[in-house]
Structure formats: C-alpha cells, structure tokens
C-alpha positions as CSV (number, residue, x, y, z in Angstrom):
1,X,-3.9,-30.0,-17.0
2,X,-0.8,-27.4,-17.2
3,X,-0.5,-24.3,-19.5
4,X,2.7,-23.1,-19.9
5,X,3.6,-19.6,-19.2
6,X,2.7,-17.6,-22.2
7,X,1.7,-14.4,-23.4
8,X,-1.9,-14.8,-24.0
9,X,-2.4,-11.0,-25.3
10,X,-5.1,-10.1,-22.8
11,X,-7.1,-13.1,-24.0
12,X,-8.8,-16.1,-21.5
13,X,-6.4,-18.5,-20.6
14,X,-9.5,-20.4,-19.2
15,X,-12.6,-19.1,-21.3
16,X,-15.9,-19.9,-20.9
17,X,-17.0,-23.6,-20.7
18,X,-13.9,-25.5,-20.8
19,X,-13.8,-28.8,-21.7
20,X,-11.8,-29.5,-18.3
21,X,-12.7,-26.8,-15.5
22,X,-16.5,-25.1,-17.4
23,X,-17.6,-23.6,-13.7
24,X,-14.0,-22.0,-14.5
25,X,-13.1,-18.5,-16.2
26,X,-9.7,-16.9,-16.1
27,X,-8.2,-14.1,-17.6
28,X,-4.2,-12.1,-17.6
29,X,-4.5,-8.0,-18.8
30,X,-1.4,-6.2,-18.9
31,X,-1.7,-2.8,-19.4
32,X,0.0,0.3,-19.7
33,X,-0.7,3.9,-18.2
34,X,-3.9,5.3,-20.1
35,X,-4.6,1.8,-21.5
36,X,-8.2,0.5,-21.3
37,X,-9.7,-2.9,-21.5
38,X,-13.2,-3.9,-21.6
39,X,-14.4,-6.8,-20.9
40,X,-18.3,-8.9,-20.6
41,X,-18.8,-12.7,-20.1
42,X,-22.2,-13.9,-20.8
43,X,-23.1,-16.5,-17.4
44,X,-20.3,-16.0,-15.8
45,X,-19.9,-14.0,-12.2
46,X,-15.9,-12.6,-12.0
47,X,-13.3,-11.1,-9.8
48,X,-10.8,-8.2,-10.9
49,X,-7.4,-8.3,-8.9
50,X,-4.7,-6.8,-9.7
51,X,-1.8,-8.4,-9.2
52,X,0.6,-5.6,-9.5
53,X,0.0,-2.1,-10.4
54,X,-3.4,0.3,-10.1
55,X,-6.6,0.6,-12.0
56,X,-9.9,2.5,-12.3
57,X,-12.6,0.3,-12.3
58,X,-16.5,0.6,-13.6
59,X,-19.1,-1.8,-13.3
60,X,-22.2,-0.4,-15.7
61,X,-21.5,2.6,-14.0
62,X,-20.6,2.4,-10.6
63,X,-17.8,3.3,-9.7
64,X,-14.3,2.2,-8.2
65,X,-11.0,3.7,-8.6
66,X,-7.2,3.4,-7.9
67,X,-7.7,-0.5,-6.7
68,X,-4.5,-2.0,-6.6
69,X,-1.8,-1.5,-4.2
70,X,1.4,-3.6,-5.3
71,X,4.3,-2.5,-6.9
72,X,7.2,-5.0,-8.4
73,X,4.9,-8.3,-7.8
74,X,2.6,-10.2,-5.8
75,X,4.5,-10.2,-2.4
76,X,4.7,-6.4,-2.8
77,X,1.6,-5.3,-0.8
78,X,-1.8,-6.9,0.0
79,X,-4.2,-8.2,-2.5
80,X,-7.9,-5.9,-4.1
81,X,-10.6,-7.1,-5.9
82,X,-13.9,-5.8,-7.6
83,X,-17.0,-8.4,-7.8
84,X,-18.4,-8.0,-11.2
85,X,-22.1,-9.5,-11.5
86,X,-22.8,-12.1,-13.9
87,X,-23.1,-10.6,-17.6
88,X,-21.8,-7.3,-16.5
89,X,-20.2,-5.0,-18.8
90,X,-16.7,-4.1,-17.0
91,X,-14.3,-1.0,-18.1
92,X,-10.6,-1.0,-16.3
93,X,-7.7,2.1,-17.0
94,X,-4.5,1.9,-16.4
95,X,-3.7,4.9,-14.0
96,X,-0.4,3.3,-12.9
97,X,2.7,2.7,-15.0
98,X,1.6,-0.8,-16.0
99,X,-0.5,-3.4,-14.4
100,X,-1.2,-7.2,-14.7
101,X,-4.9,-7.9,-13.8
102,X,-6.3,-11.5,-13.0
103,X,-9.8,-12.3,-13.9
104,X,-11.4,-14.1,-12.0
105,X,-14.8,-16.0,-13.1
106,X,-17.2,-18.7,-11.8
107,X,-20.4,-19.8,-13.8
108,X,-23.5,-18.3,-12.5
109,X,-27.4,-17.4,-13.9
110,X,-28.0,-15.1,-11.5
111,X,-27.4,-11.0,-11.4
112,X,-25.4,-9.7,-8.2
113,X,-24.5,-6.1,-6.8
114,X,-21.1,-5.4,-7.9
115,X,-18.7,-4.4,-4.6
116,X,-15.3,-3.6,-4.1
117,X,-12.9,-5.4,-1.3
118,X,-10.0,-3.3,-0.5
119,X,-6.9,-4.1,1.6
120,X,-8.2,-3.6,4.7
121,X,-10.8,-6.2,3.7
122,X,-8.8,-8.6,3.1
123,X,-9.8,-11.8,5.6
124,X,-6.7,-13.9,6.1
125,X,-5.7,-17.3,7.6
126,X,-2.4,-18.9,8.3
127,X,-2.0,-22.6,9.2
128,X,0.3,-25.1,9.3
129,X,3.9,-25.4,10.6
130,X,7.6,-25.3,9.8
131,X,8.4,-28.9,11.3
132,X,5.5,-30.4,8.7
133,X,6.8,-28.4,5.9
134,X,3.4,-27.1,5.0
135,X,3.5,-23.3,6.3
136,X,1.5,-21.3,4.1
137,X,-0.8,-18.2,4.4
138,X,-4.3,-17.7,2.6
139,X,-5.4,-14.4,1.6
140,X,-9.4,-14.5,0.7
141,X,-11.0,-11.6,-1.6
142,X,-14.1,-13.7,-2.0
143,X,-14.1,-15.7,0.6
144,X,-16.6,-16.9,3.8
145,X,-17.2,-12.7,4.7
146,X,-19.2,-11.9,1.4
147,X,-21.1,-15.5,1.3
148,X,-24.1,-13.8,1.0
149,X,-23.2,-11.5,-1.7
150,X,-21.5,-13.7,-4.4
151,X,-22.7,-16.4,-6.0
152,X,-20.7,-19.5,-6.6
153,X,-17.0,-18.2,-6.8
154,X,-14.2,-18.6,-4.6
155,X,-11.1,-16.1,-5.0
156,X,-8.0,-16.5,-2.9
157,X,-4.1,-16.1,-3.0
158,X,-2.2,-18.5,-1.5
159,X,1.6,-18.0,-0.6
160,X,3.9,-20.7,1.2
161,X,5.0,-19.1,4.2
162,X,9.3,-19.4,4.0
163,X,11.3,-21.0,1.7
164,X,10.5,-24.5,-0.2
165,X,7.3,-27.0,1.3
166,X,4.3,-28.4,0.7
167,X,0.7,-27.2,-0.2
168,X,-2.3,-28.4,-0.6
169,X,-1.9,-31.4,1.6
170,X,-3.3,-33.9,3.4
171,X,-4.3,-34.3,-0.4
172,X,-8.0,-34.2,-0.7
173,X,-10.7,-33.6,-3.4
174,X,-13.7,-31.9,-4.8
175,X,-14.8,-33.2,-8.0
176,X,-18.5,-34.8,-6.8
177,X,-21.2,-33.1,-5.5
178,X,-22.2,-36.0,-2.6
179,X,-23.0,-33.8,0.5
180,X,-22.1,-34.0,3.0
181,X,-18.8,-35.3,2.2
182,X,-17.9,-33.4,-0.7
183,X,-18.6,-30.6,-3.3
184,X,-18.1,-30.0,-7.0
185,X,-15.8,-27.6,-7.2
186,X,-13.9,-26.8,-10.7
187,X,-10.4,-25.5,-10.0
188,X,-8.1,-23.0,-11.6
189,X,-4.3,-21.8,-10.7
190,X,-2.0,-19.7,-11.5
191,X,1.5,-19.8,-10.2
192,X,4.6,-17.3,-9.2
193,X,7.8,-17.7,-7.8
194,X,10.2,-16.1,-5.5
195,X,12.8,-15.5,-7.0
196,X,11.1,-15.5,-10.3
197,X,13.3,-18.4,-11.8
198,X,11.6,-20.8,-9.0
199,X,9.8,-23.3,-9.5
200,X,8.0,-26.7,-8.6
201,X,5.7,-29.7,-9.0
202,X,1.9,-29.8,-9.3
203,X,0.2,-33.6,-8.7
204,X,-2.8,-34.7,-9.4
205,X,-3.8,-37.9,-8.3
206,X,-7.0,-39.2,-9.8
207,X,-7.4,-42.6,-7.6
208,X,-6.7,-43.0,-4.3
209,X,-3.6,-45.1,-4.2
210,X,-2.7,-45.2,-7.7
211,X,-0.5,-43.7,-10.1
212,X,-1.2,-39.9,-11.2
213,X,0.3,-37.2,-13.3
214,X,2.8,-34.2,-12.2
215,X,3.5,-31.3,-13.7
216,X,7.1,-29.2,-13.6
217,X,5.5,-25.3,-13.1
218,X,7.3,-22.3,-13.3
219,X,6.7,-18.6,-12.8
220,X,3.5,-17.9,-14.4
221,X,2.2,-21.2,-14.9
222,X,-1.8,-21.9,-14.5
223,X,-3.1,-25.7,-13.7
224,X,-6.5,-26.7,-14.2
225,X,-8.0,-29.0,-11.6
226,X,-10.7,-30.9,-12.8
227,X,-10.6,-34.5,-10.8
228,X,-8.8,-36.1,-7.8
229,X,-5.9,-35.2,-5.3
230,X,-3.7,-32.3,-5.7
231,X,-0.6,-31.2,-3.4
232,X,1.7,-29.4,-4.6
233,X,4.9,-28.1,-3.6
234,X,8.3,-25.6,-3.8
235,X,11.2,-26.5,-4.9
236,X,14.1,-25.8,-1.2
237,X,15.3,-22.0,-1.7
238,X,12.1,-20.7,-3.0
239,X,8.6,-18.9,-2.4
240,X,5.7,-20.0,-3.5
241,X,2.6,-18.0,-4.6
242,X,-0.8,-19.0,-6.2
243,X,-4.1,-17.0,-7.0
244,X,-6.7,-19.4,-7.0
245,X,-10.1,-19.5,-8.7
246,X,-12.9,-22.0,-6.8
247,X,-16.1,-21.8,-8.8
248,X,-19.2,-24.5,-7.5
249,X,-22.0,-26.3,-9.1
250,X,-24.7,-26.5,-7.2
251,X,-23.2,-24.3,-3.8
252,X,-20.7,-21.9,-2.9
253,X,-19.0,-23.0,0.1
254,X,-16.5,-25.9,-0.4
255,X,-17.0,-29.6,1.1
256,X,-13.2,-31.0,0.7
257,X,-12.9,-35.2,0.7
258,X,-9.4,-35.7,2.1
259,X,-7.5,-38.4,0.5
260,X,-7.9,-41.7,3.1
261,X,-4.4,-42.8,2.3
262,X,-3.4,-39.4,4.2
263,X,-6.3,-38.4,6.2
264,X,-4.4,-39.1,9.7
265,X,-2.1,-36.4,8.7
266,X,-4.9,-33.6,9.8
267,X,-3.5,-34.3,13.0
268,X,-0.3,-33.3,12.8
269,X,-0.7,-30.2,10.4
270,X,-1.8,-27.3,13.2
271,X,-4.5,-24.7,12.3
272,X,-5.6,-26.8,9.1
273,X,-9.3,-26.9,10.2
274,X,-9.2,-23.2,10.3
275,X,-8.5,-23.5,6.9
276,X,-11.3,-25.6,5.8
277,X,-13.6,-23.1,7.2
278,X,-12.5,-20.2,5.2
279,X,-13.4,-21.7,1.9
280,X,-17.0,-20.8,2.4
C-alpha cells in the first residue's frame, strides 16, 4: 500500500496495529529550535533518527544529546539513532534550526536498555554493480551489531549508489514464518529523491509469476509491505534514498525467500550475499 506524501502534523503515518504492516510503527516530527515532542507507544520497541537536523534526546531519564548530524537532507552526513525500549516514555528538543525525525517502531512485549548509535557506529554494506543496474549502499542503525540488544526491529537507510537502477532485486519475500526458508517480517518505507522532484516505481508482486500492483512514489512517499515481491526502482537522472523499518514475529534476524522466477540472478549481482547477512 502507498501513502502519499503528506503532512501528517507529527502524527503516525503507520500507528500501532495496522490493519496491513501491525509488527509496524512509523512516525515524521518536524520541529523547530526550542520545540519539544514527546512521545510513548504501549508494545512497541522504536528507533529515533533524525533525518536532518539535531536533537536532545531522553529516554526516562537517561540521557543523549546533540544526535543528529545532517544538514539540507538525508545525503548530507551519516545517519544516528536512539533505541527506545518498549513502552518507554521518550522526550526529544530541537537544539538545531529545525529537524525532521523518523520513528521507528517494531512490536515487542519485552523491556530493553535504551542506547544510542552515533555516526561512527554506523555498520555499512555496499553491493551490487553498475553493469546490473542494482548499485546501492545500506546503512544499518539497528542492524546485525546490536542483535543482542534489540528486540525484533530492523532500522536501515538504503540509498542507490549513482544515478537511476534497481533495488530490492532478485525480488524475494518475507511474509511467512516457515524456517528455514523464510521469516515474517512486516515492512515499512519511506522514500526521498535526489533531486527532490525525483521519483520512481514501487512493485509488489503477490504470486510468483502473476500480475501485481505498482506504485508511482515521489519524494516523501512511505509503502507498506505486507505480502509478496518487491523491487523497486529510480527513475534515469536520479538518486534514490529509503529508511526502512523491518519489525519480526517471532525473531529478529530476517530469512528472505527470493522469488524462483529470478533466483539465478544472485549470481550475477556481486556482494549481494553480504547483504543478506546484515539484516540480522
């Protein structure tokens, strides 16, 4: 499912138990300096990241300021995040002259230590090639180094690496929790452009070999991914960014089911393996 770009006044885009994505919570703040926002979701584990701008940060009291780093958008700078623990009660000010936050969330019944992952944190993978059109670079904030200190979510941003190309492909899946060929893993995007008027196409394929939807997104758009195959791509001329939000059902680290149709295409993609062993 696509949602427009929209202003969605510091409310969830994605709130708790959606009818499409419920192991799913996301959330746009915009503030400016001085501004506060507070914030506490009942069974759900989250992720602050600011995608531009800087903000003080406490978690029921501990403490962690100035995180944020970029200045005019998200290719500006690398990427921080705070863990918040399931239930907590968060409070985030505006230090910088304005700020868009992403929250993060994934649903969760146990209580966490909150933690902070700054830039130099940051555990990166880059894969694929310019021949194959599918270049792209991963930046993880919750990824396989703090397995063992989050619960079920997943937090990356992805960026196509040059202009125009694929993503997401060999297409593959992870809407059924059949180990050990595949996880249940609720999906949730949100998508920006380079230049800003950009844009491109979001598939989802629900049935191997049959017909599926596709979705025009623009700068700002977020996709829901609740079932089957989901490439997407840039339109030529363009980059390509998209902060992602993995949340499990019954583990953390993701078991992808590449589509069959395609599946001899992980031999001609180089590095893509690497990839599958981040999302841990």
């Amino acid at each position: 499912m696509h949602i427009a770009p929209h202003d969605n006044k510091n409310k969830p885009i994605v709130d708790v138990d959606h009818d499409l994505v419920p192991l799913n919570y996301f959330n746009i703040v915009k503030l400016t300096k001085g501004e506060t926002f507070e914030y506490q979701v009942a069974g759900y584990e989250t992720c602050i990241v600011p995608a531009t701008g800087t903000v003080d940060v406490d978690v029921e009291g501990a403490s962690y300021p100035r995180l944020g780093n970029r200045g005019v958008d998200v290719w500006d700078g690398e990427p921080e995040g705070v863990y918040v623990p399931t239930g907590a009660h968060v409070r985030m000010t505006c230090v910088s002259d304005a700020t868009e936050v992403f929250i993060a969330g994934a649903k969760y019944d146990k209580v966490l230590e909150p933690f902070d992952v700054r830039a130099d944190g940051i555990d990166l993978v880059q894969y694929g090639s310019d021949d194959t059109k599918t270049h792209r670079k991963i930046k993880h904030i919750l990824g396989a180094n703090h397995h063992d200190r989050v619960g079920r979510l997943l937090v990356s941003e992805l960026y196509t690496v040059g202009a125009g190309g694929w993503s997401g492909f060999p297409s593959h899946k992870h809407d059924t929790d059949r180990l050990p060929d595949e996880t249940r893993h609720d999906e949730t995007y949100n998508f920006r452009f380079k230049p800003n008027y950009g844009s491109g196409l979001q598939m989802l394929q629900r049935e191997d070999n049959e017909p599926g939807d596709a979705y025009h997104i623009m700068d700002g758009s977020t996709v829901m991914i609740d079932k089957g195959y989901h490439p997407c791509c840039v339109l030529p001329g363009y980059e390509m960014y998209y902060f992602t939000i993995l949340g499990g059902l019954s583990q953390r680290s993701l078991k992808q089911y590449f589509q069959p149709t395609h599946e001899e295409q992980l031999h001609t993609i180089p590095g893509i393996m690497d990839m599958v062993a981040k999302f841990k």
